[in-house]
FIVO-451271 format. One record per residue (C-alpha): residue in one letter; x, y, z. Coordinates in steps of 0.05 Angstrom, whole numbers, plus 32768, in hexadecimal, padded with zeros to 4 digits. Layout:
# residues N
aXYZ ...
END
This chain:
# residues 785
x82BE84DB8059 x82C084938046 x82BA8467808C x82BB841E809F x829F841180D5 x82AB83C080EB x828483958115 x828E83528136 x82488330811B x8220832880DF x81E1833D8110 x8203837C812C x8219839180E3 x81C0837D80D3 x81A983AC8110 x81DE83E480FB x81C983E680AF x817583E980CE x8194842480F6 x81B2844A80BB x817F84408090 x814B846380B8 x817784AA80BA x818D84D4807C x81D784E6806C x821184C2805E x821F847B807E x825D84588088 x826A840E8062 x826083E08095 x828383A1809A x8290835D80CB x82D2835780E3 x82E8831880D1 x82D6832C808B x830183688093 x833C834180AE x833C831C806A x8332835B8041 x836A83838064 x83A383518054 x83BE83308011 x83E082EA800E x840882E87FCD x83F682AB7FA4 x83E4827E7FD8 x839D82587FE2 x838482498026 x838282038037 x833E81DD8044 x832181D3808A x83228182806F x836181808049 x838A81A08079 x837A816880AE x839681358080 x83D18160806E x83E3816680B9 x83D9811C80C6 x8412811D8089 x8434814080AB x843B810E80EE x846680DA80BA x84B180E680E1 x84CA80C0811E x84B680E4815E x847180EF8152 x845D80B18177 x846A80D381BC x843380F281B6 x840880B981BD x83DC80D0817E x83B9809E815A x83C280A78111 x8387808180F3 x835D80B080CB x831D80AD80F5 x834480B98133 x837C80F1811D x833481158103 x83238124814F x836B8125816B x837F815B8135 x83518194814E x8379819B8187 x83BA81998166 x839F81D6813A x838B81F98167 x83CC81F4818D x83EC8217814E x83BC8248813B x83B18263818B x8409826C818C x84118285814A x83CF82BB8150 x83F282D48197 x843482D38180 x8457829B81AC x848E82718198 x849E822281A3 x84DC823181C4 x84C3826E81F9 x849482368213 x84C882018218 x84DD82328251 x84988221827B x84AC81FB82B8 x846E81C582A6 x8469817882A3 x84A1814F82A0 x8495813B8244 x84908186823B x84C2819C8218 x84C2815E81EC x8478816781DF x848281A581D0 x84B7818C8198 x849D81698178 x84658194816E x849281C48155 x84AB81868120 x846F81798111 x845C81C580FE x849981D180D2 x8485818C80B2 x843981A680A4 x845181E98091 x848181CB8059 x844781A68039 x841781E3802F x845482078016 x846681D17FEB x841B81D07FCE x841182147FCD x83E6821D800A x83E582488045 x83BF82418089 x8398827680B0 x83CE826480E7 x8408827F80B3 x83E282C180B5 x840982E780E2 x844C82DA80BA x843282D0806F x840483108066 x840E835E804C x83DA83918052 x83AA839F801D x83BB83E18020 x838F83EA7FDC x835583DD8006 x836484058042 x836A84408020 x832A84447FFC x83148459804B x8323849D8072 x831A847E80B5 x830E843880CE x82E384238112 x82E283EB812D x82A783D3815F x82CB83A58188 x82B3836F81B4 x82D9834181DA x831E832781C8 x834883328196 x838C83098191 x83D383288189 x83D6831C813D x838B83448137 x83A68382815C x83F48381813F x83C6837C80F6 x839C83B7810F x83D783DE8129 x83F183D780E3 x83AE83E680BD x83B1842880E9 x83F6844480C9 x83CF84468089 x838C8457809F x8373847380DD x83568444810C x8325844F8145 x830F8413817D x82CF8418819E x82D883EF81DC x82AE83DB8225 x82E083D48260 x82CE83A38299 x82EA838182C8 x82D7834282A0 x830283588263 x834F836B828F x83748341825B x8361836C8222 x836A83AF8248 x83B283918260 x83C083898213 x83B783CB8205 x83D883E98244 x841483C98229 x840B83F281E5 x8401842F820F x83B5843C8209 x83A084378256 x8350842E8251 x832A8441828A x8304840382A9 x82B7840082AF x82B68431826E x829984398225 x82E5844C8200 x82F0846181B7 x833D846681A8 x836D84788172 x83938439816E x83C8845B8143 x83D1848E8170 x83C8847681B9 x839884A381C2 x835284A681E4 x831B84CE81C3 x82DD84BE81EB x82D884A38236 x829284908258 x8287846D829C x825484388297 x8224842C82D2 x81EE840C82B3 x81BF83E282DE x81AF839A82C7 x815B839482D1 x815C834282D0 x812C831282F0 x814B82D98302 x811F82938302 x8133824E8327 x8105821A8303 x811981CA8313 x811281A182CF x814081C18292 x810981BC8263 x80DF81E58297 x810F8221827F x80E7821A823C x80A282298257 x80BF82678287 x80E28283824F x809882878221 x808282A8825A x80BC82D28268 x80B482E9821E x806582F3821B x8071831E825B x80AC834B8232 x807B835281F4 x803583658225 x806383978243 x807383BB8203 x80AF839C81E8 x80B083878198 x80B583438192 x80F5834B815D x811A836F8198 x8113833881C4 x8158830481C7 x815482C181DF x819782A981EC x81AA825E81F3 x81F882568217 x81E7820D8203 x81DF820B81C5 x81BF81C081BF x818381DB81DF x816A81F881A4 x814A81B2818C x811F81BC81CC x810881FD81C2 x80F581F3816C x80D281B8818B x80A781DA81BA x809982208189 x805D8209816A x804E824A815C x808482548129 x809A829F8159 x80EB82868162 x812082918131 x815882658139 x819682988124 x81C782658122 x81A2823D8102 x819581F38103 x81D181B380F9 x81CA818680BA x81E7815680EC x819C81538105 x817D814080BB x816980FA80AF x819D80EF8078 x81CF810280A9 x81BB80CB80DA x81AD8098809E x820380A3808E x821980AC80DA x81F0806380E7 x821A804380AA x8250805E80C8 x8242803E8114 x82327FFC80EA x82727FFF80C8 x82A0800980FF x82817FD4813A x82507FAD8104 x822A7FA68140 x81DD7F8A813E x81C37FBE8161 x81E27FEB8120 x81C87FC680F1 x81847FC98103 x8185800F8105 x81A3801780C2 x815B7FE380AE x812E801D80D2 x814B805080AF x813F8030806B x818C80198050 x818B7FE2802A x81A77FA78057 x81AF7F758016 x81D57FAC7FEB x82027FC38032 x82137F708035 x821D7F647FEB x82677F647FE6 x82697FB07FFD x82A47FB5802D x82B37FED8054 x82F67FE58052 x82F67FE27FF8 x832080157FE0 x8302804A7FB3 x8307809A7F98 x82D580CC7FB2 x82AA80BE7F6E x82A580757F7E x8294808A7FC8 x825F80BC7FAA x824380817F7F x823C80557FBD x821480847FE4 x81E2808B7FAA x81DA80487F9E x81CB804A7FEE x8194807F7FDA x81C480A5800E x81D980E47FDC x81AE81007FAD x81CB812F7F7C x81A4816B7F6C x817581647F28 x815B81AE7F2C x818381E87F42 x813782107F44 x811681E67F6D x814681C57F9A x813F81D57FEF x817782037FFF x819581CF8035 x819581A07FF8 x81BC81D97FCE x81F181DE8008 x81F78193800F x81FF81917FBE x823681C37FC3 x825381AC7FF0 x826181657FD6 x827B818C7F91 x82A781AA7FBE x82C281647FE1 x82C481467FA0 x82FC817B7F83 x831F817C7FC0 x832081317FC4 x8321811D7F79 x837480FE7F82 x836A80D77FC2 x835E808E7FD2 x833A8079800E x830E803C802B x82CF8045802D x82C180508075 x82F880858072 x82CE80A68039 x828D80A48068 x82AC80BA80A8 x82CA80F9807B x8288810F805C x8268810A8096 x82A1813E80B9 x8290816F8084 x823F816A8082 x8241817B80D3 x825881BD80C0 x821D81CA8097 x81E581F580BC x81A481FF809E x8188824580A9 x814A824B80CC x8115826E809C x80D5826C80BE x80E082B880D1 x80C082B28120 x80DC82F6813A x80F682E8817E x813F82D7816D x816282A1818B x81A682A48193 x81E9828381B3 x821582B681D6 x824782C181A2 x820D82E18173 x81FC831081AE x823F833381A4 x82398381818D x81EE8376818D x81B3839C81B3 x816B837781C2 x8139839A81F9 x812B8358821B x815683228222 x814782D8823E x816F82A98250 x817282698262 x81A3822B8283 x81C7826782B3 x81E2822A82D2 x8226821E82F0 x825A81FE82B9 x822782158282 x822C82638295 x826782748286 x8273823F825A x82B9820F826C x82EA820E8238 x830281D28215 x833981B2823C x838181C58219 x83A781808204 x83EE81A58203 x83EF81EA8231 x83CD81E6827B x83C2822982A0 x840C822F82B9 x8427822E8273 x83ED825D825C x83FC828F8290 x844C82898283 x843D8293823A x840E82CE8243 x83E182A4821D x838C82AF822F x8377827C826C x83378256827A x8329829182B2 x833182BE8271 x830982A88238 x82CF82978276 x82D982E08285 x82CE82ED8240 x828E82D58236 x827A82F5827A x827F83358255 x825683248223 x8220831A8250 x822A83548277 x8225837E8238 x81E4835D8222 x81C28364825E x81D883A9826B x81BE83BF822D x817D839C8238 x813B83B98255 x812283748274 x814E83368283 x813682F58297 x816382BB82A3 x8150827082BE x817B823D82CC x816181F482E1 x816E81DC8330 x81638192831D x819F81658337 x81B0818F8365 x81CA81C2832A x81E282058348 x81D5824D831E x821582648306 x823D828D8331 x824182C58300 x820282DB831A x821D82FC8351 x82508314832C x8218833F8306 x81FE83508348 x81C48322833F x81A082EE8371 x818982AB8372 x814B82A88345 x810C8291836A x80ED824E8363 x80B482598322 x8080822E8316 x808A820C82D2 x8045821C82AF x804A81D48283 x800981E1825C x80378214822D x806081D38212 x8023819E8218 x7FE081C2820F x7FD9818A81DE x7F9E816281F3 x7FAA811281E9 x7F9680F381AC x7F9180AE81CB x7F4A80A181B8 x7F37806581EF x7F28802A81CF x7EED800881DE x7EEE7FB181E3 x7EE57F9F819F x7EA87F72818B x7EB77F33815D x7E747F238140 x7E827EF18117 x7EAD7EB3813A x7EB07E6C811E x7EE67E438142 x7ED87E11810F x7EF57E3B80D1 x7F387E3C80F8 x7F797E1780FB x7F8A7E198140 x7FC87E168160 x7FDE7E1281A9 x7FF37E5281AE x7FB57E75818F x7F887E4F81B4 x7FAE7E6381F6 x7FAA7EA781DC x7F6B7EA781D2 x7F517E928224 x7F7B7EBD8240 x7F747EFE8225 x7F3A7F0681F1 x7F5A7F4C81D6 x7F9D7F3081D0 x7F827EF381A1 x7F5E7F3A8180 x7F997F678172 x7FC17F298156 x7F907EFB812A x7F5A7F348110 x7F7B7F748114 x7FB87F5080F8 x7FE87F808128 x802D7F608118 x80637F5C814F x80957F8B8164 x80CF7F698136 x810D7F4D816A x81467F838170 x816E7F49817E x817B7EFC817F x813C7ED98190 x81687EAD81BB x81307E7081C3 x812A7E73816F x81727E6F816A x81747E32819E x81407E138176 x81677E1A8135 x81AB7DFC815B x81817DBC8177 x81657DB28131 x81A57DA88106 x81C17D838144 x81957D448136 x81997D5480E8 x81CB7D1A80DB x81C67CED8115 x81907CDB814A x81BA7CDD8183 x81FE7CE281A7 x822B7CAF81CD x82577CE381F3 x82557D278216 x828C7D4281ED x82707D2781B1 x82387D5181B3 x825B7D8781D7 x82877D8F8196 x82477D8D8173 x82297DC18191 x825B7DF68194 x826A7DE98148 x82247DFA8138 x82287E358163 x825A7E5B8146 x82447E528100 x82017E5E8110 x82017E968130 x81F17ED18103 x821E7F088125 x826A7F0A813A x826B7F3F8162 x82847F4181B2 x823F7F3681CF x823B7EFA819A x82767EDE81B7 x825D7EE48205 x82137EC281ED x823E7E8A81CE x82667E798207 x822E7E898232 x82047E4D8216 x823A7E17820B x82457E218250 x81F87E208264 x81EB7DE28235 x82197DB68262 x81DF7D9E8283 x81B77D8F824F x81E67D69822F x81F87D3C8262 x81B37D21826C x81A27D208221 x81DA7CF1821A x81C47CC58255 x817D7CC5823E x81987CAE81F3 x81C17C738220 x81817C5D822C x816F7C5581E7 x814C7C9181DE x81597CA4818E x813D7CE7816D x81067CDA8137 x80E57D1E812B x80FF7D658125 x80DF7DA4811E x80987D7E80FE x80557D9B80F5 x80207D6D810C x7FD27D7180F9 x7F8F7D52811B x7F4B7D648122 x7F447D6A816C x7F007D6B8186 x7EE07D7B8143 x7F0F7DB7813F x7F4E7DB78116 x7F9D7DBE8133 x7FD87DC18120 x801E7DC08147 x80687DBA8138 x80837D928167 x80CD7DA28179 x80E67D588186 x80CA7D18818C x80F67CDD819D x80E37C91819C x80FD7C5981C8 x80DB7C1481A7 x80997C2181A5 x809E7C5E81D4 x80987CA881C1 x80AD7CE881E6 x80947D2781D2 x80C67D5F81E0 x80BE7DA881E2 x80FE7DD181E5 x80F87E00821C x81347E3B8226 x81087E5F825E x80E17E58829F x80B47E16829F x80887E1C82DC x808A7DD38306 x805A7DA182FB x80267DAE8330 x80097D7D8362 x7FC07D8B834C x7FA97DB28313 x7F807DF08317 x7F597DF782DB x7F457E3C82E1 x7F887E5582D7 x7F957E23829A x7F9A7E458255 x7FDF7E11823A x7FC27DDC8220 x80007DD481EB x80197D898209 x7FD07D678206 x7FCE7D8581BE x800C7D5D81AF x7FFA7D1E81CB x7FBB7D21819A x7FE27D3D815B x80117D018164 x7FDD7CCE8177 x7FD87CB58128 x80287CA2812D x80397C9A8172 x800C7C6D81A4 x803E7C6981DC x80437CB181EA x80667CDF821E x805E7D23821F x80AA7D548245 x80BD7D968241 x810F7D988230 x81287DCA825B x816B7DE78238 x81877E098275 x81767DE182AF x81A07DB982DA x81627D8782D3 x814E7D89828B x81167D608288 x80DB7D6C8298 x809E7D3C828B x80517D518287 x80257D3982BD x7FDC7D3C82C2 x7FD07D288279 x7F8D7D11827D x7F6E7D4B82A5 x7F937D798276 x7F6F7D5D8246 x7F287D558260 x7F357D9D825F x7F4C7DA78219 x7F0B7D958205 x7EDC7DB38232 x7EFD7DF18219 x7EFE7DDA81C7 x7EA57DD481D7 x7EAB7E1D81F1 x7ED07E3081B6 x7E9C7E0D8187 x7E657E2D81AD x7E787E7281AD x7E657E97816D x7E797EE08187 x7EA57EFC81B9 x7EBA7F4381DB x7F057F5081D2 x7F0C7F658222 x7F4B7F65823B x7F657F338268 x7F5D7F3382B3 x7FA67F2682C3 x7FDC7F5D82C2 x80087F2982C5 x7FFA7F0E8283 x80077F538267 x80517F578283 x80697F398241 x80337F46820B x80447F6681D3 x800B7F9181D1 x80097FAB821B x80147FF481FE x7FD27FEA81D5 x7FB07FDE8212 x7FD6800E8243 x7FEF7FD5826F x80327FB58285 x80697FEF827F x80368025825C x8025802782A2 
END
């Protein structure tokens, strides 16, 4: 006897084929179901549509009056997400067999009915285009297909393994399938599966509840009947921090394995799938294997297109220095390359490779198989897109849809299998672990319907949340049943509650586990502490000083270290240095004159050199602007009072030299202004300036920057002031006191310079001069801390 038997999962059909191969005799052909669904039906010369293609033919299809009550944006980025729902509005009707017009009779929201029209419209619409193309859609199914009866009949008798649901379409097609060939259903009754036993009362089969059934479909007739009353044996664990769960279930699974049970018949199932980066992270032993695999979304090429895309659509700073860290070229992405050009998929190809952004593939023998997919895949977009016209940020946002489909198959071959709870279906492990048995996670909610709520589900006879959640509760009551050990954990953190399907299984609350941390970081710290460096050799005479290395250098010796011998550069700004930027403003303002007569006059000024100065247009570009003309009010008001006194600007942005004590300096001095035979050193100042003090304190004295000045000017300027400008004060200007103690100090500290020859790079004394170093993580300090 030739016999298929079917089975809902390529892992089931893997553990079946083990089983047959260890006994002698005959076997059946084994198959997966959905692969049998396609075998068992014909569609005469029609092609099935693309998962891509088809999203553009529907948003085709939207083009007649009407659509726009649906409140649907039809740009191509945003139809992409809106679609989904839309399609699976059609396929969910058409698979149970539900017309537009019986639910027009649902007593539901007052738009309804005309939602429902125009959904209707817009199906007709989208069904004329693959018609006129020569396309179908798995939706058409139920009204487009014949049996293969060619196929059917190479087998005596069909069984089917069946887990779960199956929709109206799948049993009418397997009703059909059975006129031809005998069919038999293997089934588990619960009280978690009522909707599917309901379905096939109303075909006459009654199936008892809480049983193992096998049935003749075609003939309504039960051949074998067994009550199930198998005990779950499950632990159930309460452990606070969700990445705790990771370190219970190792030693969930060590425990299994000690007790006797093979590692490969161990499951560890994930109901959130997103975990899984958590777990490869933490299985330094290489013993997981990641079934389903793991999301090209989460390769670096991935993130180097889905940044260019995020830079693209808000050109935001913040973007673009990302791209910069992930290596684009900046000067090729601003060198007349628009987003918005239009171009064909080639062009788009050739863009991306001139990004170093797709590679094609130069050896089919030696290319990585996630490179092979990725290659195929863009063959595959290129023929399917090869007539179409698009900008280029259309092109991006496209290519990216179809490389988050791509999974890369996990090949380090650990033999504890870890799984989502789809893969568990029609499958048998010994001990099974599982973790996030959390309420909302376990079961999981449903994605919220756009078009039917549960009223019009229930009128329709169409599955509800409280069904497809009861669903997936059988699937976990048939994998633990099965099972010799269960363990599940679920976090209490944030007050999370376990699911409530843990009663349900007759289960309690899991007791409170310690989380034993050294499994995830038994690491030891390679921070090797860093003892104060010694600088032997130290000549203060073969250096050009400055007034902010020498201020470096007395108050924190390993500072002035890090920066001037290790040569540690600065964390680069992530955005506007806003004092630089002030700097750069106040400089072209006195570019073509030396002062202002009026308020608005310099106002205008100003805010002209503002806006085409700035670098970035973005919405935070546009609050800093207005921000500082607003702040500058001040400043302009007594800068055009103090040039009514005949104040007029005669140096800008100017590096000054002297030898100082018989040590050289230099200094660029922001501003220096001259009234007759008067000067006024200025020094712009868009921060805190502590007040002038009464007295001076010369232990705490490491600025010396203004009695540097007054000595770098001395050659030019006799009459000389020394003020700090304050930009955002309602009292701008601020004059230096104390000059000549300053510097009596200046060069008390230039003879300890010349006297010291070596120094200890200790750090400094004050944690307060750490608060803003940029080397406080070197050191442990600040926010390390």
């Amino acid at each position: 006897m030739n016999q298929l038997h079917i089975y809902p999962t390529s892992r089931a059909l893997r553990n079946v084929s083990e089983y047959y191969a260890s006994i002698e005799g005959f076997i059946p052909s084994l198959m997966r179901i959905d692969e049998f669904e396609k075998r068992a039906i014909l569609l005469d010369e029609l092609t099935p549509i693309d998962p891509l293609e088809r999203i553009l033919l529907l948003r085709e299809a939207t083009a007649f009056e009407g659509f726009e009550a649906l409140k649907f944006d039809r740009s191509l980025v945003k139809f992409f997400t809106k679609s989904e729902a839309i399609f699976k509005f059609f396929e969910e009707i058409h698979a149970e067999g539900v017309s537009f017009e019986s639910l027009m009779q649902a007593d539901a929201y007052a738009e309804f009915t005309e939602h429902i029209a125009i959904l209707q419209e817009l199906f007709y619409a989208y069904e004329a285009l693959l018609a006129k193309r020569g396309y179908t859609d798995k939706m058409l199914l139920p009204k487009q297909y014949r049996l293969n009866e060619g196929f059917l009949a190479r087998y005596s008798r069909i069984e089917i393994f069946l887990e779960g649901y199956v929709s109206e379409f799948e049993l009418s097609l397997f009703e059909a399938i059975a006129e031809i060939t005998p069919l038999v259903i293997h089934y588990h009754t619960s009280s978690f599966n009522q909707k599917m036993q309901e379905r096939f009362l109303s075909r006459g089969i009654a199936l008892p509840n809480n049983s193992e059934v096998s049935f003749l479909l075609g003939e309504r007739r039960i051949l074998q009947s067994h009550q199930q009353t198998k005990p779950i044996h499950a632990e159930v664990y309460s452990i606070e921090e969700r990445n705790g769960q990771i370190a219970g279930a190792f030693v969930a699974i060590e425990s299994m394995v000690q007790r006797g049970i093979a590692p490969e018949k161990i499951a560890l199932v994930l109901p959130d799938e997103s975990m899984k980066a958590h777990f490869k992270l933490f299985d330094k032993e290489g013993n997981l294997n990641f079934s389903m695999g793991f999301d090209y979304a989460d390769e670096r090429v991935y993130k180097q297109l889905e940044a260019l895309l995020a830079y693209w659509s808000s050109f935001d700073v913040q973007e673009r220095r990302l791209l910069e860290r992930y290596g684009i070229s900046l000067e090729q992405l601003d060198d007349g390359l628009s987003p918005s050009s239009t171009m064909g998929v080639e062009a788009f190809f050739s863009l991306l490779k001139e990004l170093k952004l797709h590679e094609g593939v130069a050896s089919l023998e030696e290319v990585a198989s996630e490179e092979m997919v990725v290659y195929e895949e863009s063959l595959r977009f290129l023929r399917l897109f090869e007539k179409y016209q698009f900008p280029a940020k259309q092109w991006l946002f496209l290519w990216l849809k179809l490389l988050s489909t791509i999974t890369i198959d996990d090949v380090r071959g650990g033999l504890i299998t870890v799984m989502g709870l789809l893969e568990t279906r029609g499958v048998q492990f010994d001990g099974v672990v599982v973790v996030d048995f959390n309420e909302g996670v376990v079961p999981a909610s449903s994605s919220k319907d756009q078009f039917l709520n549960t009223s019009v589900r229930a009128f329709a006879k169409l599955p509800t949340r409280e069904d497809r959640e009861a669903l997936q509760k059988q699937y976990y009551k048939r994998l633990f049943e099965e099972a010799k050990e269960v363990a599940i954990f679920y976090s209490s953190a944030s007050n999370r509650l376990p699911s409530k399907f843990l009663y349900e299984l007759g289960l309690k609350e899991g007791r409170e586990e310690g989380v034993p941390l050294g499994l995830l970081y038994d690491q030891k710290s390679r921070i090797v502490p860093l003892k104060d460096p010694i600088v032997e050799q130290f000549d203060a005479k073969a250096t050009v000083w400055s007034a902010s290395r020498l201020s470096c250098f007395l108050s924190c010796k390993r500072k002035y270290y890090y920066r001037y011998y290790a040569n540690i550069p600065q964390k680069k700004e992530e955005s506007l240095n806003e004092g630089a930027f002030l700097h750069t403003l106040l400089f072209h303002l006195f570019e073509e004159r030396d002062s202002y007569t009026s308020t608005s006059q310099m106002q205008e000024a100003l805010a002209q050199l503002i806006d085409t100065k700035h670098p970035y247009d973005d919405a935070k570009a546009s609050y800093e602007k207005r921000l500082w003309r607003a702040k500058l009010k001040p400043f302009i008001a007594q800068q055009v009072a103090h040039f009514q006194e005949g104040w007029r600007v005669v140096v800008r942005e100017e590096e000054f030299t002297a030898n100082i004590g018989g040590l050289a300096f230099k200094g660029r001095i922001d501003r220096i202004d001259q009234r007759g035979d008067e000067a006024l050193v200025l020094d712009y100042k868009s921060g805190n300036v502590p007040k002038e003090p009464k007295t001076l304190n010369p232990e705490k004295i490491v600025d010396f920057q203004m009695p540097l000045y007054a000595h770098l000017v001395a050659q030019r300027f006799t009459q000389t002031q020394l003020a700090y400008l304050k930009l955002f004060s309602q009292e701008p200007l601020q004059y230096v006191g104390h000059l000549a103690q300053r510097e009596e100090l200046l060069f008390e500290k230039i003879v300890e310079l010349k006297q010291t020859h070596a120094f200890e790079a200790q750090k400094c004394e004050s944690m307060q001069v750490c608060q803003w170093c940029e080397y406080r993580l070197l050191c442990e300090r600040g926010e390390f801390l």
